[in-house]
N, CA, C and O atoms as a CHARMM CRD file, in Angstrom:
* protein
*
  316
    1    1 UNK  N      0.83000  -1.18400   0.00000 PROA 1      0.00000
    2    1 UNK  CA     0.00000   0.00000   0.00000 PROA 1      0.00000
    3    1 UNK  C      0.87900   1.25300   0.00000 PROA 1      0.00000
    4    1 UNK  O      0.56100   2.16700  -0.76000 PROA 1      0.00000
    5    2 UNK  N      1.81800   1.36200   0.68400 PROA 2      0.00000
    6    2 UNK  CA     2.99700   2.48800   0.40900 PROA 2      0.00000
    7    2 UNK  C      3.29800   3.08800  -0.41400 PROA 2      0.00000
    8    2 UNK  O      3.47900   4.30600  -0.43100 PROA 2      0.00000
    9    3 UNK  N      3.47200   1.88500  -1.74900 PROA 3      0.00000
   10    3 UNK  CA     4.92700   1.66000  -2.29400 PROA 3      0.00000
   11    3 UNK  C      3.49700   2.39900  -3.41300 PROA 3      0.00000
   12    3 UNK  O      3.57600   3.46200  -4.02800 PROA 3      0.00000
   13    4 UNK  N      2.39900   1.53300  -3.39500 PROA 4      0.00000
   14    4 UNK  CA     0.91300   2.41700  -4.28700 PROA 4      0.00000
   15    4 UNK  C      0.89000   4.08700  -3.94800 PROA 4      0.00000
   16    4 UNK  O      0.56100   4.89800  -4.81500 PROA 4      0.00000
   17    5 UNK  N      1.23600   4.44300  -2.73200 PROA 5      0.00000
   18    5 UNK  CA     0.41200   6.19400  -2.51100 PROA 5      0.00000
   19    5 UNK  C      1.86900   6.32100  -2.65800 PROA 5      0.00000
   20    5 UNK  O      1.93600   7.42100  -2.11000 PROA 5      0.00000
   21    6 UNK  N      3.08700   6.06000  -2.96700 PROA 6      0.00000
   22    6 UNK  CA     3.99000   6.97100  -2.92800 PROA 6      0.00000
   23    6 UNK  C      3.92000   7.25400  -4.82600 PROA 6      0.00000
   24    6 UNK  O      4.19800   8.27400  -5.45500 PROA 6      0.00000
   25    7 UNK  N      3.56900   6.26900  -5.18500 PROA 7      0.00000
   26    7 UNK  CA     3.59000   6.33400  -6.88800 PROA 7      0.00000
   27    7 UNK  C      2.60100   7.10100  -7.04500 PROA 7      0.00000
   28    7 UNK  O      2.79700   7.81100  -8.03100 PROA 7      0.00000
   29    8 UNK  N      1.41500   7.35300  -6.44600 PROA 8      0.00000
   30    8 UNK  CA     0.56000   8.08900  -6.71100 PROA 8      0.00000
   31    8 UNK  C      0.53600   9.83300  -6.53400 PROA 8      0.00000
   32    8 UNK  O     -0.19400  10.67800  -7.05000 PROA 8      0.00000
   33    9 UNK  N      1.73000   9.95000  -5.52200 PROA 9      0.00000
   34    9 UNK  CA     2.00000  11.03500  -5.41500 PROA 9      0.00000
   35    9 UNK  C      2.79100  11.61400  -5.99100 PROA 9      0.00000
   36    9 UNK  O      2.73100  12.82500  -6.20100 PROA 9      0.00000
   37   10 UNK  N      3.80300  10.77300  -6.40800 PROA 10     0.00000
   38   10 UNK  CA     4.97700  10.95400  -7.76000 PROA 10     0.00000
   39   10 UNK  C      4.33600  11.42400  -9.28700 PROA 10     0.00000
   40   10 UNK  O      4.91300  12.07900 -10.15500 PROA 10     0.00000
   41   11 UNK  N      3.00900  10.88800  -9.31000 PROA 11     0.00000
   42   11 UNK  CA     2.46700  11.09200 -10.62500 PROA 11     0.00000
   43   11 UNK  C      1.97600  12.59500 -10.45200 PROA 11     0.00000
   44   11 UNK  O      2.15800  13.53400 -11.22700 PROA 11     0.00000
   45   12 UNK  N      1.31200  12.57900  -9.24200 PROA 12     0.00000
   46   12 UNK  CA     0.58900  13.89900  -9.02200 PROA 12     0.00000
   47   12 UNK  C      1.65700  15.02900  -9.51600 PROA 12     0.00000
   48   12 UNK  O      1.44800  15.84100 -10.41700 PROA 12     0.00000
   49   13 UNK  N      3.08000  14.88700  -8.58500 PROA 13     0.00000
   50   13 UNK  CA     3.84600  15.66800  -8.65300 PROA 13     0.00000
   51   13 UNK  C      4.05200  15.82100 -10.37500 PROA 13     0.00000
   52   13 UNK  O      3.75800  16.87600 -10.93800 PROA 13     0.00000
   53   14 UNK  N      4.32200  15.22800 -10.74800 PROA 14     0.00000
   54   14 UNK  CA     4.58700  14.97800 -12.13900 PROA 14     0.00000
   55   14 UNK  C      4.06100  15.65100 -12.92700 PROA 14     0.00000
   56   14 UNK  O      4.72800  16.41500 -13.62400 PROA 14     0.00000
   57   15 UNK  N      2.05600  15.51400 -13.09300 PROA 15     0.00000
   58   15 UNK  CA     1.38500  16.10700 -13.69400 PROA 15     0.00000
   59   15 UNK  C      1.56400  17.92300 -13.41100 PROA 15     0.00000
   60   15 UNK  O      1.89500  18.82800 -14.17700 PROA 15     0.00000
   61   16 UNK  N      1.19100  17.91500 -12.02000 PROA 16     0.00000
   62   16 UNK  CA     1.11300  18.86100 -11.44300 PROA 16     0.00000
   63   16 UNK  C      2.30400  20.00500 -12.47300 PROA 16     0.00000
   64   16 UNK  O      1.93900  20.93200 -13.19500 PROA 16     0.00000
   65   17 UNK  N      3.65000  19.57700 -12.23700 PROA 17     0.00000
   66   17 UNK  CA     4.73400  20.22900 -12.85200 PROA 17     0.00000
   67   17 UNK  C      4.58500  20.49800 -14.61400 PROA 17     0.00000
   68   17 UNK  O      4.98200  21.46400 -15.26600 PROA 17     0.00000
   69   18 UNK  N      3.90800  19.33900 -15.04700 PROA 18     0.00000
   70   18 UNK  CA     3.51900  19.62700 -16.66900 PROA 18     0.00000
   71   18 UNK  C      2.18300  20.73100 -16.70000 PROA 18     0.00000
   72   18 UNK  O      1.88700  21.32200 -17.73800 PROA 18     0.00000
   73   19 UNK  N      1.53000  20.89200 -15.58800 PROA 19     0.00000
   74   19 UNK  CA     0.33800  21.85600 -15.85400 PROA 19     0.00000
   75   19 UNK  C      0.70200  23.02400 -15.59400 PROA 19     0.00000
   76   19 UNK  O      0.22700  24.01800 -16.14200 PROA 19     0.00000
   77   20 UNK  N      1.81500  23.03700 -14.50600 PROA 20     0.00000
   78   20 UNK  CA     2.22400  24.63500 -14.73800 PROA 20     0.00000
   79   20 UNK  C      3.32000  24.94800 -15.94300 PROA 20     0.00000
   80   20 UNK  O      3.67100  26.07700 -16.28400 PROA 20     0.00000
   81   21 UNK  N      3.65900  24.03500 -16.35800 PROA 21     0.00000
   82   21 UNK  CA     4.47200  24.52300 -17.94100 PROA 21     0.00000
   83   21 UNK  C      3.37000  25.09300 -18.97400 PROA 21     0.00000
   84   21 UNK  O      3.49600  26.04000 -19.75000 PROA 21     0.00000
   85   22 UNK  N      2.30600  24.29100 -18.77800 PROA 22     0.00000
   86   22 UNK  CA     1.20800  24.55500 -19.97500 PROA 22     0.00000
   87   22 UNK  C     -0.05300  25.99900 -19.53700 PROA 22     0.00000
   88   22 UNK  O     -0.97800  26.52500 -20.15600 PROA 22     0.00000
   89   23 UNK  N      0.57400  26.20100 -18.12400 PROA 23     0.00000
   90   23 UNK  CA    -0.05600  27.34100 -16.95400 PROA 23     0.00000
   91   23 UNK  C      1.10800  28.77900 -18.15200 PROA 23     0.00000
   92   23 UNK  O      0.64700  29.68900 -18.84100 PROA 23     0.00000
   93   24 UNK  N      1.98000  28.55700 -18.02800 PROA 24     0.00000
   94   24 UNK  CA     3.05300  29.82100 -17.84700 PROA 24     0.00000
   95   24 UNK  C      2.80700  30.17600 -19.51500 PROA 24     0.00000
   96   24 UNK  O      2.72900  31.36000 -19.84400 PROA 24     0.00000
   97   25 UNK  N      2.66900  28.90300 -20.72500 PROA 25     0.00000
   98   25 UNK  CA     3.39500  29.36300 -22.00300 PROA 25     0.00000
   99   25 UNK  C      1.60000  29.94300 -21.82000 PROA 25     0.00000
  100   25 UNK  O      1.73600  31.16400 -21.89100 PROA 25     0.00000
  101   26 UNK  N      0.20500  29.68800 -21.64600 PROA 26     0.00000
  102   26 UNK  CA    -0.85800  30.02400 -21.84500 PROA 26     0.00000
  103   26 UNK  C     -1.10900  31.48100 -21.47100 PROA 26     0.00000
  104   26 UNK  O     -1.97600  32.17600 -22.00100 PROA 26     0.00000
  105   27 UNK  N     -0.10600  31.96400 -20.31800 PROA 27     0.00000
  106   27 UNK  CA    -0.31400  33.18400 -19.67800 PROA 27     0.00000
  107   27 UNK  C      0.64800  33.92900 -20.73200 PROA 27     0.00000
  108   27 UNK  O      0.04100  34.92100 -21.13700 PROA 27     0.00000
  109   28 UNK  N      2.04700  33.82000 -21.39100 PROA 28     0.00000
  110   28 UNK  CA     2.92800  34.37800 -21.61700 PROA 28     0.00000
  111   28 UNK  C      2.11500  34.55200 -23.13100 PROA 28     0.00000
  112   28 UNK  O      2.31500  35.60100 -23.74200 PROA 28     0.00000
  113   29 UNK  N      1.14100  33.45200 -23.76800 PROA 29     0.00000
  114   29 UNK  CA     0.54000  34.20100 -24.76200 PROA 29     0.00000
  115   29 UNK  C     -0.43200  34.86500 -24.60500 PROA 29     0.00000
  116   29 UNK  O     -0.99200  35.37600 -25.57500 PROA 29     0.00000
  117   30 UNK  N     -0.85600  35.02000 -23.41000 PROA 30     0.00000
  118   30 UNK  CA    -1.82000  35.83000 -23.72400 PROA 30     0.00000
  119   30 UNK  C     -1.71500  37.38700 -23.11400 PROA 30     0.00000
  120   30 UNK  O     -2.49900  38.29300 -23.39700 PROA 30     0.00000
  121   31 UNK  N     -0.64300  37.48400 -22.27300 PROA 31     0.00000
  122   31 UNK  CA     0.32900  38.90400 -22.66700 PROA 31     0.00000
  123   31 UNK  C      0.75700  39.14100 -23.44600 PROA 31     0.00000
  124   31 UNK  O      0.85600  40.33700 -23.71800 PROA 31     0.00000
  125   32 UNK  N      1.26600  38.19100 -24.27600 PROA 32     0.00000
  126   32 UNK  CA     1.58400  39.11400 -25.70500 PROA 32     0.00000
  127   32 UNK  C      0.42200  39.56800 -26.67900 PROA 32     0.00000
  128   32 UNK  O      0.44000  40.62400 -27.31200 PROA 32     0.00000
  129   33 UNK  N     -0.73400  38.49400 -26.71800 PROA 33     0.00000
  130   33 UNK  CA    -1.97500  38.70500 -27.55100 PROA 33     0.00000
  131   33 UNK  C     -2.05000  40.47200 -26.48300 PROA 33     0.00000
  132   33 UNK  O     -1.86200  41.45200 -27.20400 PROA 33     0.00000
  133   34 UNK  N     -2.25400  40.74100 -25.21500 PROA 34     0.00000
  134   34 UNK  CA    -2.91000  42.14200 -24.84600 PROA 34     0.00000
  135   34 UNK  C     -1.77600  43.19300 -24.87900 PROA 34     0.00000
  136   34 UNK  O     -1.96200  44.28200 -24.33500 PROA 34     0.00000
  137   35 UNK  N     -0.55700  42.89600 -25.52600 PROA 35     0.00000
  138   35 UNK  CA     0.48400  43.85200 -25.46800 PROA 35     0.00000
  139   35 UNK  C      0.29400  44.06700 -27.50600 PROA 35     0.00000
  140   35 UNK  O      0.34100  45.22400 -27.92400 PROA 35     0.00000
  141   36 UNK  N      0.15200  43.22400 -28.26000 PROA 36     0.00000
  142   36 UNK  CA    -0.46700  43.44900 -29.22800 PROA 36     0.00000
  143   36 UNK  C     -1.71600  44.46200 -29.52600 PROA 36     0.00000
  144   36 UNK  O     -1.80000  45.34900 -30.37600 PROA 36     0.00000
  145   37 UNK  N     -2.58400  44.06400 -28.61600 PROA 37     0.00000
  146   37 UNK  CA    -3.97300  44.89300 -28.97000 PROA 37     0.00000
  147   37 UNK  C     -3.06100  46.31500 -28.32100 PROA 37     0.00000
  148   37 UNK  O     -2.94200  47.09300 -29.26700 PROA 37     0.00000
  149   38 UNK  N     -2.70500  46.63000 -27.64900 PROA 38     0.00000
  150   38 UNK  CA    -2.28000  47.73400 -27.10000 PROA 38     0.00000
  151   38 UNK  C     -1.59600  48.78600 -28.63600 PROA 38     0.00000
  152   38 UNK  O     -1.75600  49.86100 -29.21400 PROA 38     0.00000
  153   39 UNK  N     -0.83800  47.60400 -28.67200 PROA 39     0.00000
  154   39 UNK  CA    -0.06000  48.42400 -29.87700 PROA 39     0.00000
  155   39 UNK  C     -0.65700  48.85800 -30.93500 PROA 39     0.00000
  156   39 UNK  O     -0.39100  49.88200 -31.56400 PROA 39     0.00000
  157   40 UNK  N     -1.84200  47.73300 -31.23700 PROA 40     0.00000
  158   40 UNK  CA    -2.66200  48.23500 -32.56100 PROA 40     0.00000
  159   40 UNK  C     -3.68900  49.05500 -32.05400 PROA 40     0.00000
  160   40 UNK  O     -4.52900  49.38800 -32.89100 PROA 40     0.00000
  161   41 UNK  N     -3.84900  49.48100 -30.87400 PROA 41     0.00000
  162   41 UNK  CA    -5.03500  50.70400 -30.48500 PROA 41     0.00000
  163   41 UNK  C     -3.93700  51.73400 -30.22000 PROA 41     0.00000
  164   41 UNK  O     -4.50800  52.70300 -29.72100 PROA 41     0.00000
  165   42 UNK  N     -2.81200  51.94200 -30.30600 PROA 42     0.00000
  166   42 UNK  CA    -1.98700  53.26600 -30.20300 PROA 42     0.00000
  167   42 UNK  C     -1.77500  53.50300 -31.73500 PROA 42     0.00000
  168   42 UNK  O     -1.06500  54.48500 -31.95300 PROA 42     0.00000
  169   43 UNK  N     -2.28200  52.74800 -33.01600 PROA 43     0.00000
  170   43 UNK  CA    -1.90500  53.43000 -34.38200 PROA 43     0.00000
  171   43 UNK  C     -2.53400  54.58300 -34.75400 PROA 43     0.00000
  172   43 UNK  O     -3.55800  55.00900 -34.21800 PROA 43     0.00000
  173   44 UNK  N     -1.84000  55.20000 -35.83000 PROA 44     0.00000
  174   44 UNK  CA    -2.79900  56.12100 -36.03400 PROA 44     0.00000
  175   44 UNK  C     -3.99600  55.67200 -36.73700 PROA 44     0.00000
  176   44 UNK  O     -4.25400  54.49600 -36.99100 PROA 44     0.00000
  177   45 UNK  N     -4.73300  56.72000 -37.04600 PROA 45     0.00000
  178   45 UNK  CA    -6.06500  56.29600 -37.68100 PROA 45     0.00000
  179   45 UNK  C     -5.80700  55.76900 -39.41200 PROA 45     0.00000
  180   45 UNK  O     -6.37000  54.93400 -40.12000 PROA 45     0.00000
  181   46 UNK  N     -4.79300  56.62100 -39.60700 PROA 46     0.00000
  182   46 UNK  CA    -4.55800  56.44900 -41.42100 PROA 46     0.00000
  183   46 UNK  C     -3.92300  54.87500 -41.27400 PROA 46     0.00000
  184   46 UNK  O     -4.04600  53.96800 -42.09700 PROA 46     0.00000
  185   47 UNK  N     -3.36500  54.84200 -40.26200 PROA 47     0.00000
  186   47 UNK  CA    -2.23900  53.47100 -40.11100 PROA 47     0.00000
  187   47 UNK  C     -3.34400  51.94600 -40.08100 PROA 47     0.00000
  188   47 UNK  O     -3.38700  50.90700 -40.74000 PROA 47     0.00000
  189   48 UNK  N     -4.17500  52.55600 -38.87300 PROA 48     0.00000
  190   48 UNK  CA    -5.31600  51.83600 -38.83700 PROA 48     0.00000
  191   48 UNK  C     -6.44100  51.25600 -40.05600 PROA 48     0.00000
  192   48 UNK  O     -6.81400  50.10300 -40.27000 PROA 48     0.00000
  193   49 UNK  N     -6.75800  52.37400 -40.65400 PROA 49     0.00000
  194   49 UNK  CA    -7.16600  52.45300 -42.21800 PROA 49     0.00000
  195   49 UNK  C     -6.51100  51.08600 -43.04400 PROA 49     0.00000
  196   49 UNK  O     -7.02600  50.18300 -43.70300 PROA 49     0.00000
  197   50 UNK  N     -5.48900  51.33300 -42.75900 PROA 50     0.00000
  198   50 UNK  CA    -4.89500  50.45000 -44.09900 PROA 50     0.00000
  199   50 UNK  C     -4.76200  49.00500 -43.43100 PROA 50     0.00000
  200   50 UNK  O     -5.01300  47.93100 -43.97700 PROA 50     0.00000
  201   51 UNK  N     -4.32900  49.20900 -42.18300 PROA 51     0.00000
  202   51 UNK  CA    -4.59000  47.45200 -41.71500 PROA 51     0.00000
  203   51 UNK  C     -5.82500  47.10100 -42.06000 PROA 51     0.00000
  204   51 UNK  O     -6.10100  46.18000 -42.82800 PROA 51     0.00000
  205   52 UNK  N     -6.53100  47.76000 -41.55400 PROA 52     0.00000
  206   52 UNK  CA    -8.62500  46.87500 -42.01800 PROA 52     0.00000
  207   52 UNK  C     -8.71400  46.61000 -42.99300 PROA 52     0.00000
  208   52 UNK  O     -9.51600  45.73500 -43.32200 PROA 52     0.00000
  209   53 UNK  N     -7.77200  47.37700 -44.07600 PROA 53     0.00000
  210   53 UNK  CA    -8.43700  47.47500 -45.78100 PROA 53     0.00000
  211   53 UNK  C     -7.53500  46.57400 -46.07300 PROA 53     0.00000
  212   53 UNK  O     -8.23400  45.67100 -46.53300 PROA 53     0.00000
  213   54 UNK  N     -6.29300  46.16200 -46.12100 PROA 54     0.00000
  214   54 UNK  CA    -5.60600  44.68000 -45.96700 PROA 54     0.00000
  215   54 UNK  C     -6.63000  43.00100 -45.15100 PROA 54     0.00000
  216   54 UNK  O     -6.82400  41.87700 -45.61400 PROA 54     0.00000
  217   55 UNK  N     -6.95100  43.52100 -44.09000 PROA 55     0.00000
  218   55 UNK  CA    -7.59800  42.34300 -43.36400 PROA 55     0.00000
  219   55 UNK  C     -8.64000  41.94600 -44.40600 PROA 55     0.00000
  220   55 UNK  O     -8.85500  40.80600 -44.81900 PROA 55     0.00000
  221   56 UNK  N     -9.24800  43.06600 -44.75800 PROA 56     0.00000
  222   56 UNK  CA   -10.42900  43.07600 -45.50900 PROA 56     0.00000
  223   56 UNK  C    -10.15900  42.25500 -46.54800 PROA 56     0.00000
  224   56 UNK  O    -10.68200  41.14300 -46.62200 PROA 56     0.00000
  225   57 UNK  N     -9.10600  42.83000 -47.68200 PROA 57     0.00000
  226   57 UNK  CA    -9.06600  42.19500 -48.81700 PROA 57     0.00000
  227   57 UNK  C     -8.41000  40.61300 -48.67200 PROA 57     0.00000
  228   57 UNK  O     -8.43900  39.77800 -49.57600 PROA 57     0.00000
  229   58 UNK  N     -7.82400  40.41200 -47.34200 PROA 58     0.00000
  230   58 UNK  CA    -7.28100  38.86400 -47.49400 PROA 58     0.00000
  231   58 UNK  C     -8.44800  38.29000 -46.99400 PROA 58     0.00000
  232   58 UNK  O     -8.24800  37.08100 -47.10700 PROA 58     0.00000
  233   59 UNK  N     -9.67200  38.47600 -46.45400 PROA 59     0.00000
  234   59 UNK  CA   -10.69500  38.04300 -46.53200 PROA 59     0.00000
  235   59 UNK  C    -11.34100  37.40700 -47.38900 PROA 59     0.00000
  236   59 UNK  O    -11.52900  36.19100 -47.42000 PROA 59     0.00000
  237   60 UNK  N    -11.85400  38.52600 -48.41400 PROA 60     0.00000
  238   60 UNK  CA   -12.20500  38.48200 -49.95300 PROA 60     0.00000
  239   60 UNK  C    -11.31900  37.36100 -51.03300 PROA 60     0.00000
  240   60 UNK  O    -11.68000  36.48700 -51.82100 PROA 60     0.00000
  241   61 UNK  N    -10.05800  37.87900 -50.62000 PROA 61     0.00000
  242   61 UNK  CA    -9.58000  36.23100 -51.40400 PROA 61     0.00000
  243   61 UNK  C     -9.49000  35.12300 -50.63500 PROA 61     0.00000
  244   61 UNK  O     -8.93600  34.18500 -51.21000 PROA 61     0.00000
  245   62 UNK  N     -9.81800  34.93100 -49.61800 PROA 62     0.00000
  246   62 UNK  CA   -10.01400  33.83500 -48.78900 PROA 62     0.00000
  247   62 UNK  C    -11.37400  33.41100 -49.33100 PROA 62     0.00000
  248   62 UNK  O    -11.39500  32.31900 -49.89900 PROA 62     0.00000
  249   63 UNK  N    -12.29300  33.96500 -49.26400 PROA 63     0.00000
  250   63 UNK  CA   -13.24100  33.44000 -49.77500 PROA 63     0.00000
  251   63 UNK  C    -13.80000  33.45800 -51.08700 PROA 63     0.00000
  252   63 UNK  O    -14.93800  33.00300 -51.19600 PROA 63     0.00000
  253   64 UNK  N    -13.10200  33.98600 -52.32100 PROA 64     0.00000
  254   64 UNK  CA   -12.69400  33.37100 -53.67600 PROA 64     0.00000
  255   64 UNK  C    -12.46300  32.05600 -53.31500 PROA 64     0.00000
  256   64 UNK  O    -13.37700  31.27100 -53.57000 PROA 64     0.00000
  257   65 UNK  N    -11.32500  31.55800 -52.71000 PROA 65     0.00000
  258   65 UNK  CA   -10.39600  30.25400 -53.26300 PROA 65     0.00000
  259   65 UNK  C    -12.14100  29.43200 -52.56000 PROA 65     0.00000
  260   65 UNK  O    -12.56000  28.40500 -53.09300 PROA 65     0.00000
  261   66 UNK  N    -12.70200  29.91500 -51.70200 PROA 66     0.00000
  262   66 UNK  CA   -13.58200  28.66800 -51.28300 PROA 66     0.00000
  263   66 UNK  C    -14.73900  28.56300 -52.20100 PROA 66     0.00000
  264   66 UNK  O    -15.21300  27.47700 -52.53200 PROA 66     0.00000
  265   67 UNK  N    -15.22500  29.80700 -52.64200 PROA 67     0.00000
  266   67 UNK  CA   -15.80700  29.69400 -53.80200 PROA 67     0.00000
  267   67 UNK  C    -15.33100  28.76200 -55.19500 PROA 67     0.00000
  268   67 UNK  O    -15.91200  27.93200 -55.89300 PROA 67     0.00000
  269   68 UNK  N    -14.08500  29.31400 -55.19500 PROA 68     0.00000
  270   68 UNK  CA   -13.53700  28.30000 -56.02100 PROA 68     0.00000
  271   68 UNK  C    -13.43900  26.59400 -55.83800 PROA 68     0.00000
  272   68 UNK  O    -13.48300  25.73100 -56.71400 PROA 68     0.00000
  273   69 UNK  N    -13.30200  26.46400 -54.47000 PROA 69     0.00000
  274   69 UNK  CA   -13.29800  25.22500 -54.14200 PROA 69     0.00000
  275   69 UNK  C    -14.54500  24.66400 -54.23500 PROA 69     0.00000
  276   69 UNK  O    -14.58600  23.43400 -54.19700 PROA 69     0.00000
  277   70 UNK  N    -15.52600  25.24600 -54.34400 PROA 70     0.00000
  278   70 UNK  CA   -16.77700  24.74300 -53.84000 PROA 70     0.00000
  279   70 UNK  C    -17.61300  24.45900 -55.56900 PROA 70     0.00000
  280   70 UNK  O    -18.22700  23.46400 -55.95700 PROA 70     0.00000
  281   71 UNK  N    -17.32400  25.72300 -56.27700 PROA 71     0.00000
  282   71 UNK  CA   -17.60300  24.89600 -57.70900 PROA 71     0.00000
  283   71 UNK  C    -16.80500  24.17700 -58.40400 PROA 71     0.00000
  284   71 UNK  O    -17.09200  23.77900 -59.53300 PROA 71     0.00000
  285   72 UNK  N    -15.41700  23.85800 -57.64900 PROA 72     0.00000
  286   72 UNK  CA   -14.33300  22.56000 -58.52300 PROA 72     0.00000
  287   72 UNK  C    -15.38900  21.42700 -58.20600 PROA 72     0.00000
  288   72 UNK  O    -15.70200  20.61000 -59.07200 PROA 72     0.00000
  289   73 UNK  N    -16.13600  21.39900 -56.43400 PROA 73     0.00000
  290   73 UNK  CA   -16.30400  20.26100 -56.08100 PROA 73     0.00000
  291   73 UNK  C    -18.03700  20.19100 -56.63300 PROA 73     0.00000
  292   73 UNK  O    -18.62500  19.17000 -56.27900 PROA 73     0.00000
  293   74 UNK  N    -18.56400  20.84900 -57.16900 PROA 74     0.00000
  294   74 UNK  CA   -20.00000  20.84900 -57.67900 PROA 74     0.00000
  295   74 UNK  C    -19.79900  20.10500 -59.23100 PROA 74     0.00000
  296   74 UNK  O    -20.59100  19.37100 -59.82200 PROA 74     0.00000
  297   75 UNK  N    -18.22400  20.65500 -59.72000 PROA 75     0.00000
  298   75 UNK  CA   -18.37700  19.92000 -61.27900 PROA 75     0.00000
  299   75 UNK  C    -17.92700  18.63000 -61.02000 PROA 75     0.00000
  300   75 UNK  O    -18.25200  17.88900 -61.94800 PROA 75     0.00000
  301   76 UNK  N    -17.28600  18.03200 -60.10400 PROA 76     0.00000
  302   76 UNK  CA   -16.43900  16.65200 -59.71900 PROA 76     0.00000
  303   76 UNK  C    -18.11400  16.24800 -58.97300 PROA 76     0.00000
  304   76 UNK  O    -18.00100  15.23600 -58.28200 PROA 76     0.00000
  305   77 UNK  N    -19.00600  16.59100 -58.97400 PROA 77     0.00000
  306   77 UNK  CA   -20.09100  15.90000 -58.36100 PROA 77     0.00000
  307   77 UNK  C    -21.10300  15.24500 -59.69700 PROA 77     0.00000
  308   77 UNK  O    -21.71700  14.17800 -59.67900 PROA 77     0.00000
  309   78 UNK  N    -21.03600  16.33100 -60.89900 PROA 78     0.00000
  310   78 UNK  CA   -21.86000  16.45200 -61.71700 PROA 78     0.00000
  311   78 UNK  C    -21.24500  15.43700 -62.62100 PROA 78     0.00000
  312   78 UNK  O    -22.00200  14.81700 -63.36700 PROA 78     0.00000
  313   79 UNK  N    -19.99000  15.19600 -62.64600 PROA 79     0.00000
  314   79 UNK  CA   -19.41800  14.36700 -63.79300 PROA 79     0.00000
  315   79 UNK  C    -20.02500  12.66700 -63.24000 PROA 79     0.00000
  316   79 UNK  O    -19.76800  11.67000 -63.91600 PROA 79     0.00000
């Protein structure tokens, strides 16, 4: 019975130590994700402008190619 709760506590320890690795990289991204937003709410407005109108247009061809994908896969249905 010992030799059982000492292994059981070894595992604990174990896990325990892998959850704060997966604790620290989860926190360290998500200071950088709010040190990001920081930076992109200090642009200027013209600066700002042109990021949206970029986001925007890789949007638009993002959803070309699925359009595209979607009538490759309508004629590969029809054949």
């Amino acid at each position: 019975m010992g030799e059982f709760l000492k292994n059981a506590f070894n595992d604990m320890k174990e896990s325990a130590k892998a959850q704060h690795e997966v604790d620290k990289a989860n926190f360290a991204a998500a200071k950088a994700e709010a040190k990001a937003q920081w930076e992109e709410a200090k642009m200027s407005p013209k600066a700002r402008q042109e990021k949206m109108q970029k986001e925007r247009e890789e949007q638009i061809a993002a959803a070309n190619e699925h359009i595209a994908a979607a009538n490759a896969r309508i004629e590969n249905a029809r054949r």
